[in-house]
C-alpha positions as CSV (number, residue, x, y, z in Angstrom):
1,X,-43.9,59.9,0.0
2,X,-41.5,57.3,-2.0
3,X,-39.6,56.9,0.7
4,X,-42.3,56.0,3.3
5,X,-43.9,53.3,0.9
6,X,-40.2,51.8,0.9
7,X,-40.1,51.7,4.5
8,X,-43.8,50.1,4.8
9,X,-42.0,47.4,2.2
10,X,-39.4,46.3,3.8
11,X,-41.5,46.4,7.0
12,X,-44.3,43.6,5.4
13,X,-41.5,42.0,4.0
14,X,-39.4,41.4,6.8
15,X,-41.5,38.9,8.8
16,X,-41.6,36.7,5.3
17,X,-38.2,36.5,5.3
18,X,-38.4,34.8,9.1
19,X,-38.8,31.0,10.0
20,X,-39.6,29.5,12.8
21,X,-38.0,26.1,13.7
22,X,-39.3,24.2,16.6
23,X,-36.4,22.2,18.4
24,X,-36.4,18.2,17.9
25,X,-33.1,16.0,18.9
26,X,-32.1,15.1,15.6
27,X,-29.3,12.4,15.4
28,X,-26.1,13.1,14.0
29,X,-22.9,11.3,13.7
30,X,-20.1,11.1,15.8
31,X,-16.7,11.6,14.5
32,X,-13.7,10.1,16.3
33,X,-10.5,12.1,15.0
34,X,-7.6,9.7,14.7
35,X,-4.1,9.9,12.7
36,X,-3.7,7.2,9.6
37,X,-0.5,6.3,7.7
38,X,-0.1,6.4,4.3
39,X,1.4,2.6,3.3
40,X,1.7,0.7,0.2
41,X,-0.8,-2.2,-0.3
42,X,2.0,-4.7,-1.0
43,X,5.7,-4.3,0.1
44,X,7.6,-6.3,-1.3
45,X,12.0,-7.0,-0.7
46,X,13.6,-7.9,-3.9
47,X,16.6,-10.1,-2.9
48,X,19.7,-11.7,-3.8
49,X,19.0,-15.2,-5.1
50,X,23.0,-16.0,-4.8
51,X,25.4,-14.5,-2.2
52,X,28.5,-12.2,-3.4
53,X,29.6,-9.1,-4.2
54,X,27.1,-6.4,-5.5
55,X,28.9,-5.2,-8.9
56,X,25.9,-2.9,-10.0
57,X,23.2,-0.9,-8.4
58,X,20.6,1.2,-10.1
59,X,18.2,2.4,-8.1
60,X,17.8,4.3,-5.2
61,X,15.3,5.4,-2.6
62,X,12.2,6.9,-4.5
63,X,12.8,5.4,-7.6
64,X,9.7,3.9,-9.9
65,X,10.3,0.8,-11.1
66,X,8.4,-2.0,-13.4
67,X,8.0,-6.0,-12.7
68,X,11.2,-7.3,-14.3
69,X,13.3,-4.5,-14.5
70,X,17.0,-5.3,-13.1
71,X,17.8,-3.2,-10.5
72,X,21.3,-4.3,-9.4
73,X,23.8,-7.5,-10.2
74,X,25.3,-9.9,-8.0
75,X,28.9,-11.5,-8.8
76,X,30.6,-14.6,-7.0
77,X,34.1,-15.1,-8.6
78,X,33.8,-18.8,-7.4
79,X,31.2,-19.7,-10.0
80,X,34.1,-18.5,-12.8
81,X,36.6,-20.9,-11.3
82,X,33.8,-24.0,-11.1
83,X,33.1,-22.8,-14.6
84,X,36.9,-23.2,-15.3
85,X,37.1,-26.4,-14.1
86,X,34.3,-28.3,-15.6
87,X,35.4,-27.0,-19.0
88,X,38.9,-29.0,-18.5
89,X,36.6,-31.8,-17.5
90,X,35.1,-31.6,-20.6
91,X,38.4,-31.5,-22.6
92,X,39.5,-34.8,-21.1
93,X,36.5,-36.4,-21.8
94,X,36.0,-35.3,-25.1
95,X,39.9,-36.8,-25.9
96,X,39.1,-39.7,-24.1
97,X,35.9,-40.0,-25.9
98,X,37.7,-39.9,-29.1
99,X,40.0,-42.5,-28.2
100,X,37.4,-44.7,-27.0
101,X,35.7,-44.1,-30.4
102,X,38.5,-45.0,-31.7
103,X,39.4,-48.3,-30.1
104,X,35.8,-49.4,-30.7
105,X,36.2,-48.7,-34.5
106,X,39.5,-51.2,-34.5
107,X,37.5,-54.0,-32.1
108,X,34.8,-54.0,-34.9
109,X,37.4,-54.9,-37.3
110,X,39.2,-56.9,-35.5
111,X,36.3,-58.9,-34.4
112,X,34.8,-59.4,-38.1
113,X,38.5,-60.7,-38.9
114,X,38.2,-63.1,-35.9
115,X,41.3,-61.4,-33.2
116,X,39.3,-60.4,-30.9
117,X,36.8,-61.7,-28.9
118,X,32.6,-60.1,-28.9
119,X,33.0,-60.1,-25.4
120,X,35.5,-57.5,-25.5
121,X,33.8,-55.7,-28.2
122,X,31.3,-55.6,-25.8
123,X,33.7,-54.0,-23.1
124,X,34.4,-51.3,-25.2
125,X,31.2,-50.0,-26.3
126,X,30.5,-49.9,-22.2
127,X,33.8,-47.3,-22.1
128,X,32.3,-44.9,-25.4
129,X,28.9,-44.8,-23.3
130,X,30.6,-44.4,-19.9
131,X,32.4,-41.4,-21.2
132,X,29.6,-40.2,-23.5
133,X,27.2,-40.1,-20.0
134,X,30.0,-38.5,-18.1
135,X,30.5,-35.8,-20.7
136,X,26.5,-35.4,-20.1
137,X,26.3,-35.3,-17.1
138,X,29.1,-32.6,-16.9
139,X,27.5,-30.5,-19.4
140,X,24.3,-30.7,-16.6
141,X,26.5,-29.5,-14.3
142,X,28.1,-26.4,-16.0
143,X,24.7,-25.6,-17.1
144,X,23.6,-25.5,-12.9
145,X,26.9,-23.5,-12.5
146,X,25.7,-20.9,-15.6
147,X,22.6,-20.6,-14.1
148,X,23.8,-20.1,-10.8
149,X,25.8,-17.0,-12.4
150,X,23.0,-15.9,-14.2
151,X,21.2,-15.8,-11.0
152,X,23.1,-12.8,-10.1
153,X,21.1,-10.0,-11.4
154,X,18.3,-8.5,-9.6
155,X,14.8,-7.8,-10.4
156,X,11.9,-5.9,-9.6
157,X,9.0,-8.0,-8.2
158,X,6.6,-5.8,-8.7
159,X,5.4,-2.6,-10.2
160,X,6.0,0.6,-7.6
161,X,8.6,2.7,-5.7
162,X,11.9,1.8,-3.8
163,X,11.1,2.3,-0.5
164,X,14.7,1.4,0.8
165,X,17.9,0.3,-0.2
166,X,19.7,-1.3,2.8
167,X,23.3,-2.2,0.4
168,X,25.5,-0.3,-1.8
169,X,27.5,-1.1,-4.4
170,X,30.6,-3.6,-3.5
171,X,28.6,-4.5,-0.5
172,X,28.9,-8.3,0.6
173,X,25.2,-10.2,0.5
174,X,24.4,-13.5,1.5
175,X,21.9,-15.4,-0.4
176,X,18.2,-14.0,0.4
177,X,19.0,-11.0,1.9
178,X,17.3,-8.1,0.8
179,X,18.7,-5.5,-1.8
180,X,15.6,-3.1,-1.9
181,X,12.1,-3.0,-0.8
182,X,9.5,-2.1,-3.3
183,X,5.7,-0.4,-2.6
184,X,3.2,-1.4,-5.2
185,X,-0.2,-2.4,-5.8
186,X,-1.1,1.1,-5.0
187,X,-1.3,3.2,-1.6
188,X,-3.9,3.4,0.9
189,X,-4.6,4.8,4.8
190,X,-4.0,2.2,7.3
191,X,-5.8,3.6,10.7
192,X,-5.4,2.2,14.2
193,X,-8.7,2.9,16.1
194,X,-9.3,2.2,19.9
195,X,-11.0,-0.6,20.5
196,X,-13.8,0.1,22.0
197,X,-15.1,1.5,18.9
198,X,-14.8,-1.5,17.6
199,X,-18.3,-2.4,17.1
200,X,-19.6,0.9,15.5
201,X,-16.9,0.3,12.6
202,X,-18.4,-0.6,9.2
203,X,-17.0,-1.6,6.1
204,X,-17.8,0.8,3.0
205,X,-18.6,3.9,5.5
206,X,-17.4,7.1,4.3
207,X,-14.1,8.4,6.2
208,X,-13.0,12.5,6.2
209,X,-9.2,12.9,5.4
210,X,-7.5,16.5,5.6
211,X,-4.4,16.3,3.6
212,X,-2.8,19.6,2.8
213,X,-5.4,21.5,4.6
214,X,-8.1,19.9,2.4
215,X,-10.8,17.6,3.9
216,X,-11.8,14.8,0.9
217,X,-13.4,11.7,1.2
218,X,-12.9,8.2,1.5
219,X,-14.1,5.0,2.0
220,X,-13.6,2.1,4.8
221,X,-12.4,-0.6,2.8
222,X,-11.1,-3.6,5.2
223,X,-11.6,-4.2,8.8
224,X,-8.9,-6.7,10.4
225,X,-10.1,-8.8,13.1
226,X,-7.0,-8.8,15.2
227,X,-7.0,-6.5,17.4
228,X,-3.0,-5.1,18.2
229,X,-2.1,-3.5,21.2
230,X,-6.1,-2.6,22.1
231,X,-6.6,-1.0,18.2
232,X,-8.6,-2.1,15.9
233,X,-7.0,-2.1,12.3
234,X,-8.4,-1.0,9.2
235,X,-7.8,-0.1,5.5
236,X,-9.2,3.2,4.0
237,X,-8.9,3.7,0.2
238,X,-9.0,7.5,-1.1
239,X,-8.8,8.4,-4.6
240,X,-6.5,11.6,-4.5
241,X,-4.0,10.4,-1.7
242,X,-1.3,12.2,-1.9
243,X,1.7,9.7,-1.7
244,X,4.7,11.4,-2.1
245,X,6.1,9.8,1.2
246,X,5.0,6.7,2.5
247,X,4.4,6.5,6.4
248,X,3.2,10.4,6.5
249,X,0.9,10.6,8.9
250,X,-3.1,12.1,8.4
251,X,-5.7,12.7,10.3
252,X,-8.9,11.2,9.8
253,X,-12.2,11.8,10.9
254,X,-13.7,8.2,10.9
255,X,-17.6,7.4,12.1
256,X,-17.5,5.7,15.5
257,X,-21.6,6.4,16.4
258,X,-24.5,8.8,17.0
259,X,-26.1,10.7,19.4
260,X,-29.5,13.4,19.2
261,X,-28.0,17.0,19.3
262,X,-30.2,20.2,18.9
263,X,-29.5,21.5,15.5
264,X,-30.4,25.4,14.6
265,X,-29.3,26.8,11.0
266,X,-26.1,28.3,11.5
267,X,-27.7,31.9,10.2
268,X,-29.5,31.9,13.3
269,X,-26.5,32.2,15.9
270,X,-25.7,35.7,16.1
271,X,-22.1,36.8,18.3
272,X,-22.0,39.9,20.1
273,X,-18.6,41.0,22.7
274,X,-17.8,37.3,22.4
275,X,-21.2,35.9,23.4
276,X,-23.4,33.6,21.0
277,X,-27.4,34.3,20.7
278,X,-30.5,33.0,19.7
279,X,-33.7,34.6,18.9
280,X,-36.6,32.7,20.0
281,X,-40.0,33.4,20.3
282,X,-41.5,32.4,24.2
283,X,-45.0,33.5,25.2
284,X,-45.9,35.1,22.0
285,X,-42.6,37.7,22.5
286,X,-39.7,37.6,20.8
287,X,-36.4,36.8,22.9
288,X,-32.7,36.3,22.4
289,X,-31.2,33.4,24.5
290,X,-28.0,33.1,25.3
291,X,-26.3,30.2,24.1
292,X,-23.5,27.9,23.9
293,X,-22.6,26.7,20.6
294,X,-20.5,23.2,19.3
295,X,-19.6,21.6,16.5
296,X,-20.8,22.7,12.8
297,X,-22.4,20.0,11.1
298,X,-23.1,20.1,6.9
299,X,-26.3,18.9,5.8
300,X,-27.8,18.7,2.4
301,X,-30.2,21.7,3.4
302,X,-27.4,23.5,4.4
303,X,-25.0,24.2,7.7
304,X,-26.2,24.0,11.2
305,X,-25.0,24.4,14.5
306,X,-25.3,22.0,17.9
307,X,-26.4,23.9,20.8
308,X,-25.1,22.9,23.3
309,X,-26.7,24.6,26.3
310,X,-29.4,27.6,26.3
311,X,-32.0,25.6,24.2
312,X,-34.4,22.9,24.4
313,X,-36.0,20.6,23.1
314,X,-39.8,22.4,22.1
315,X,-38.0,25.9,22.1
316,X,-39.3,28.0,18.6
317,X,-35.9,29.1,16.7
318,X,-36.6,32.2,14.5
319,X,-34.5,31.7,11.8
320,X,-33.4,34.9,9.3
């Protein structure tokens, strides 16, 4: 007797547990998979402000780095030798300062005690400031020549990581060249989309990134409007972008349109020997269709399938 009243339960209960879902096109987005690269937002060389000799070198490919911190030092053993040189210009015309000092402290007493002439007092305070200017202007010079020297060490321009280092150490480099390239200002997908998706593109839309067989989200942040080579070029920021290599390639799943689809809930697509069906209910029986299944789209109610072919539009879906 218990077990008959069980059977009558689940009997009444089992048409509550069905819905039925009459097919409308519903419109869905289109997805157009492409591959972006993972690049710093500003890459930046840090180069040699003087040619020479590279002495030191301490980074390599990899490293982090912060804005000012030296990374290598440039030596040219001709700034010593200028150094040299105006330092024994210096030491002449410091002694011939002295003597012109000197020879300007004996015309003032000569010219109180009436031997020589103010005109050739005159003539020798010219020589003290001749030489004092010269020993000025010198002084100048050595400091251009310090500076120059000084000019030899290499900093970082920015905060980030070495990208590359195109030298080594004892390597000769001309002024300007490069000694590293720094990536900094963070990291962000750079896509390259057809162009003839060019107008369904929107700033701010969400993007789909799989990286290490995750899918996360992101967000369209800049579209350029050069097109390159028939691609249109855009920015996507993601929060948790993995960027242990620059230039790794991801795909992306980025939102080119829509289009209506037939959507049933995915707990209504039952597969049997390889073959997808769908119970429907046609003429007050109940039916199973056969049916050809697409993509699976999420929704906030939950997943659902596209059909594809087998259904249409009208059709009544009973859903478990």
């Amino acid at each position: 007797m218990r077990a008959i009243l069980l059977l009558a339960g689940f009997l009444s209960a089992g048409p509550a547990l069905a819905e039925n879902i009459t097919l409308t096109p519903t419109a869905i987005t289109e997805w157009k998979p492409v591959y972006g690269r993972v690049e710093a937002r500003d890459t930046v060389p840090a180069r040699a402000r003087i040619g020479g000799i590279v002495v030191e070198l301490n980074v390599s490919e990899g490293d982090n780095v912060t804005s000012g911190q030296q990374i290598g030092t440039i030596r040219d053993d001709k700034i010593a030798f200028q150094i040299a040189a105006l330092d024994a210009q210096l030491r002449a015309l410091e002694a011939q300062m002295e003597t012109a000092e000197s020879e300007l402290a004996r015309g003032q007493t000569l010219v109180e005690r009436g031997v020589v002439t103010t005109q050739r007092l005159d003539q020798l305070r010219t020589q003290v400031d001749v030489i004092r200017n010269q020993i000025a202007a010198t002084e100048a010079q050595r400091s251009v020549i310090e500076q120059q020297g000084a000019e030899g060490a290499i900093f970082a321009p920015l905060d980030g990581r070495i990208l590359t280092v195109p030298v080594t150490r004892g390597a000769v480099v001309l002024p300007g060249e490069p000694i590293a390239t720094i990536g900094g200002g963070g990291f962000f997908l750079r896509l390259a989309i057809p162009e003839r998706h060019a107008a369904a593109l929107e700033e701010d839309a969400a993007i789909h990134i799989t990286s290490q067989g995750q899918e996360v989200e992101g967000r369209l942040a800049k579209i350029y409007p050069q097109i390159e080579n028939g691609r249109v070029i855009a920015d996507v920021e993601v929060e948790s972008l993995d960027t242990a290599f620059v230039d790794a390639r991801v795909l992306v799943r980025v939102p080119v349109g829509e289009r209506e689809a037939l959507l049933v809930p995915a707990a209504a697509v039952t597969t049997r020997s390889g073959i997808d069906f769908v119970t429907v209910e046609a003429g007050g029986a109940t039916i199973e269709r056969t049916v050809v299944p697409g993509e699976t789209v999420t929704r906030d109610d939950g997943d659902f399938v596209e059909i594809l072919s087998g259904l249409a539009a009208g059709d009544t879906v009973i859903a478990p």
